[in-house]
C-alpha positions in Angstrom: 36.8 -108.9 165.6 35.2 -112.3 164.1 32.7 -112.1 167.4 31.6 -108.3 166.6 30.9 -109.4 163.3 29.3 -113.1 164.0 27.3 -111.3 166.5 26.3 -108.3 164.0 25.2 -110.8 161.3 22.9 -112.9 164.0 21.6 -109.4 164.8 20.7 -108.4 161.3 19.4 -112.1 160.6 17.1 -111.9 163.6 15.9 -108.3 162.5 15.1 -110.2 159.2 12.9 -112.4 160.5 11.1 -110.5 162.8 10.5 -107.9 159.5 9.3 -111.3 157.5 6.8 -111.8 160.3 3.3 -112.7 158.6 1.7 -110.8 161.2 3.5 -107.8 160.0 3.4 -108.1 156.7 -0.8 -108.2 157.0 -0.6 -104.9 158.4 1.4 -103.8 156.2 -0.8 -104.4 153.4 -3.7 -103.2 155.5 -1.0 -100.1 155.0 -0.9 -100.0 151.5 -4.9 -99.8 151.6 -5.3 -97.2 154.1 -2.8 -95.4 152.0 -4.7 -95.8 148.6 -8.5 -94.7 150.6 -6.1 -91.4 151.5 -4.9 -90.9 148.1 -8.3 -91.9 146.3 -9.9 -89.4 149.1 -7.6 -86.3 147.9 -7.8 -87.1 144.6 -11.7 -86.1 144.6 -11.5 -83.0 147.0 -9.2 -82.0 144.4 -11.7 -83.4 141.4 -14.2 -81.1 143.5 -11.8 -78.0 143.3 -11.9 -79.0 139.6 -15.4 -78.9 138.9 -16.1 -75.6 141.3 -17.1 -77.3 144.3 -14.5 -76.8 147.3 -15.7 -77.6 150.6 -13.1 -75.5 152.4 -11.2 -79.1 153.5 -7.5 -79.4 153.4 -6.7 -81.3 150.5 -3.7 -83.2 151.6 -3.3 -86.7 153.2 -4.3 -85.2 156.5 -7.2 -83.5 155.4 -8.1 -86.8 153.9 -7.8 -88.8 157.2 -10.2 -86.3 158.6 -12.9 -86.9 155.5 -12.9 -90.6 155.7 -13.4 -90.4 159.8 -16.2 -88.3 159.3 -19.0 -90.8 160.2 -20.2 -92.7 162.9 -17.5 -95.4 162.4 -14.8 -92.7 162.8 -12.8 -93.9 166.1 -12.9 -97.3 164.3 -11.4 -96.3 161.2 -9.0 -93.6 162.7 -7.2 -96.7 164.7 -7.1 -98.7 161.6 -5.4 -96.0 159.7 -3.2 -95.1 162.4 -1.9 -99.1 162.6 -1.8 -99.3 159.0 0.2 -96.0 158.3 2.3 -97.2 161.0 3.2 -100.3 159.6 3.2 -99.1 156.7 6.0 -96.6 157.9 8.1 -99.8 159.1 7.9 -101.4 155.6 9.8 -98.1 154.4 12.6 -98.7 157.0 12.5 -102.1 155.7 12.6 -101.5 151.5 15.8 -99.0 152.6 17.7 -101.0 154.7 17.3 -104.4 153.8 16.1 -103.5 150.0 13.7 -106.6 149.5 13.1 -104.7 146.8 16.3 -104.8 145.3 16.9 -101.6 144.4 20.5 -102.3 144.7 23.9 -100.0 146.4 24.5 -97.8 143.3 24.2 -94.1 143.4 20.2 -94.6 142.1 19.5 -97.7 144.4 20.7 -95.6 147.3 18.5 -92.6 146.2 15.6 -94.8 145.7 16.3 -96.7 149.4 16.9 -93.0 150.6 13.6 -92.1 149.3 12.2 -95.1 151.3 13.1 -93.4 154.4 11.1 -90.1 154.0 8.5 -92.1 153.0 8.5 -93.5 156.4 9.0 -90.6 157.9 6.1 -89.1 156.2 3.9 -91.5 157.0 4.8 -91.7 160.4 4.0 -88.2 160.9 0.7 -88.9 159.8 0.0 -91.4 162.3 1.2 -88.7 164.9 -1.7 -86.5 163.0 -4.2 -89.5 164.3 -2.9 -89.9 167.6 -3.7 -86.1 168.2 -7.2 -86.8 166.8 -7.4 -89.5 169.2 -6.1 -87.1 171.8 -9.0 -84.0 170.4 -5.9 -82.2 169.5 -5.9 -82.3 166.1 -7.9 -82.9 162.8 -8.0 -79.3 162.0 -7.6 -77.8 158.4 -4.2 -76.1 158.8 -1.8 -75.6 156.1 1.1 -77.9 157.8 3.4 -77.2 155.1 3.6 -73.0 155.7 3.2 -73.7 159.5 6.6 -75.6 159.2 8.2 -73.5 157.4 7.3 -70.2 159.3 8.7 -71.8 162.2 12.1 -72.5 160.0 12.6 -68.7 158.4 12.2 -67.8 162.1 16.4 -69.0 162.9 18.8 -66.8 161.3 19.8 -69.3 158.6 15.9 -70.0 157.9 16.3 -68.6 154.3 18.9 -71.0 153.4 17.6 -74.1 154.6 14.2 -73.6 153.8 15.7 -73.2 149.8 17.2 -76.8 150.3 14.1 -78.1 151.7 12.0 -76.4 148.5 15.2 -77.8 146.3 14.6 -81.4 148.1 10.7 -81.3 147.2 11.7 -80.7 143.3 14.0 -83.6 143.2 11.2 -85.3 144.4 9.1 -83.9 141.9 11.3 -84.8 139.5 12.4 -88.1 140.4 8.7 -89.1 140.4 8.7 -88.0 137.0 11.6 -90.3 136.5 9.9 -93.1 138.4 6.7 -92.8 136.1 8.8 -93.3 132.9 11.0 -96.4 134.2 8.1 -98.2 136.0 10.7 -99.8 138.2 8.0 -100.5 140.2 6.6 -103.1 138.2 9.1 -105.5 139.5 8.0 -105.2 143.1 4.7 -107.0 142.1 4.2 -110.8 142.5 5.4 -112.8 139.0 3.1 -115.6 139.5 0.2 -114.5 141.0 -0.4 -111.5 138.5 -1.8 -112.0 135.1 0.1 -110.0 132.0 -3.2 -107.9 131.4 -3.4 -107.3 135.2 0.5 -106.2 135.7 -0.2 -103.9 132.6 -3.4 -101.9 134.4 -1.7 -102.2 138.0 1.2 -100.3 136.1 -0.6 -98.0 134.0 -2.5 -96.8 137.4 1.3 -96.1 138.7 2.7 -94.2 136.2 -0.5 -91.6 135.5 0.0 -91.8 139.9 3.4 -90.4 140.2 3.3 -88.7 137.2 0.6 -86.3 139.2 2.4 -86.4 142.3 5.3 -85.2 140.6 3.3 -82.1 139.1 2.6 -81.0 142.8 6.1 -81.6 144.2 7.0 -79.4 141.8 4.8 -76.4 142.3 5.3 -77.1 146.0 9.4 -77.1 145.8 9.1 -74.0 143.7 6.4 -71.7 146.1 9.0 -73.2 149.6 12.4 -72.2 147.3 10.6 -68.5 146.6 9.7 -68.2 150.5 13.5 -68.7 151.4 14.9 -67.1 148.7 12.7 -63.9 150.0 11.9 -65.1 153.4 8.5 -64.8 153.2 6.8 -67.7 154.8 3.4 -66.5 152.7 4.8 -67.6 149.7 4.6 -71.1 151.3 1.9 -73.1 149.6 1.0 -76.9 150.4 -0.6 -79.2 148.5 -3.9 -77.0 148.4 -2.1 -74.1 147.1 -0.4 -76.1 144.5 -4.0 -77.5 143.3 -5.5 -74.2 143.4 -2.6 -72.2 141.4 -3.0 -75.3 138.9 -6.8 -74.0 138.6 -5.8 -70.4 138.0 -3.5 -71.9 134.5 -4.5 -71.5 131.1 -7.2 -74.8 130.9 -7.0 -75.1 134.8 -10.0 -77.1 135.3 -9.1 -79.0 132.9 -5.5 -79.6 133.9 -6.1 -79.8 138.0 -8.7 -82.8 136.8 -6.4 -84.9 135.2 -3.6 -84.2 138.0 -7.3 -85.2 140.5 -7.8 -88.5 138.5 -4.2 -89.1 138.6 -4.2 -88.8 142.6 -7.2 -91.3 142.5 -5.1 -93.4 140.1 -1.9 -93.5 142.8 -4.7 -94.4 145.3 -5.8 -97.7 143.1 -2.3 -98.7 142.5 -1.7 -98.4 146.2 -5.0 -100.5 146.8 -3.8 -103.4 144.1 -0.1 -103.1 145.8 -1.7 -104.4 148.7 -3.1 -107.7 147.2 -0.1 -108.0 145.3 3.1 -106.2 146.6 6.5 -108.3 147.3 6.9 -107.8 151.2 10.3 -109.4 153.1 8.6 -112.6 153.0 7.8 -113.0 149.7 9.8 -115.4 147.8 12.7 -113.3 145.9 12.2 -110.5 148.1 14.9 -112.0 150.8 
């Protein structure tokens, strides 16, 4: 028994290591950059929705992969976003299971750590999204969100689990909410290197972020729970739907443009997490 478990801990020590690597951690802040262009991208198609100009582009992360690849430097750009997301993706798998972070083993550290995980699994499908590109199988304007869950109502418990999947997406919603108000996040930035004015804006740009991210979780949790409650995959809307029904609101331009500048906000924290993020190396994060 003392071998299994001298022989587990070298394991997870060696795993440490390799996830403190400096090479990886520079990708994985050339993650949290391709990550903020994506958000700061679908934060002004949705500004455009806003102010009456749609241009019939999926506004979503995808959709925002295929915007900032529309130029000549397109293949370049598509392989740095596919690397970053990717490493990105690992640096979830590493906040949940070694929690550099600190989030802790309570009930909320393990939702937070948990939260980690579809993160990476989010962004991992993303970089599956680029590899198609790469492939000239992809970068179309498809609404992923419905196509997924048509192909779920299809199984004869479709209704049920597609209610838990809409029920998942408004805890998120919520929890971002949550997140917005306790700013846990500020911790995860560098003490030292970080000036007090500085921590203040980085933060600021965090809270308005998730605070708009929650909105759409939300209406997106809501429109998938209505599909499988009456198994009706057309009631499925993504994140385009959700931005256009926030249009069709009392003071919808209005309200879809500060949920737009909000998306761009989540994009600028994600760009000044990347000069100043804690990764597994960082001193404290170990």
């Amino acid at each position: 028994m003392a071998t299994v478990q001298a022989n587990a801990n070298s394991v997870k020590h060696e795993a440490k290591r390799a996830a403190a690597n400096p090479g990886l951690e520079l990708l994985e802040r050339l993650g949290y950059i391709v990550r903020g262009a994506l958000y700061i991208a679908m934060g002004i198609l949705a500004l455009r929705i806003a102010l009456s100009k749609p241009d019939g582009r999926a506004v979503d992360l995808t959709g925002s992969v295929v915007v900032l690849i529309s130029n000549q430097f397109g293949k370049l750009l598509l392989l740095m976003i596919i690397v970053g997301l990717a490493a990105y993706s690992v640096w979830g798998l590493i906040r949940a299971f070694f929690d550099p972070l600190h989030r802790g083993s309570d009930p909320s550290g393990y939702i937070e750590r948990l939260g980690f995980v579809s993160s990476a699994i989010s962004y991992a499908l993303i970089v599956v999204f680029g590899f198609k590109i790469l492939a000239g199988s992809g970068g179309g304007s498809t609404d992923s969100t419905r196509k997924a869950i048509s192909s779920i109502l299809e199984h004869p418990a479709g209704g049920s689990l597609t209610v838990l999947i809409g029920l998942i997406a408004l805890g998120v919603g919520l929890g971002q909410f949550v997140e917005a108000y306790r700013a846990v996040f500020m911790r995860d930035l560098k003490g030292a290197e970080i000036s007090d004015m500085t921590r203040r804006i980085v933060t600021g740009l965090g809270r308005f972020g998730m605070f708009a991210r929650g909105v759409i979780f939300v209406i997106v949790g809501w429109f998938i729970v209505q599909a499988g409650l009456h198994h009706d995959p057309g009631k499925v809307q993504g994140f385009d739907g959700a931005f256009l029904f926030l249009l069709t609101q009392p003071f919808g331009h209005l309200v879809l443009g500060v949920v737009a500048l909000g998306i761009v906000a989540l994009g600028l924290h994600s760009l000044a997490c990347a000069r100043w993020v804690r990764l597994m190396g960082s001193p404290g994060s170990a």
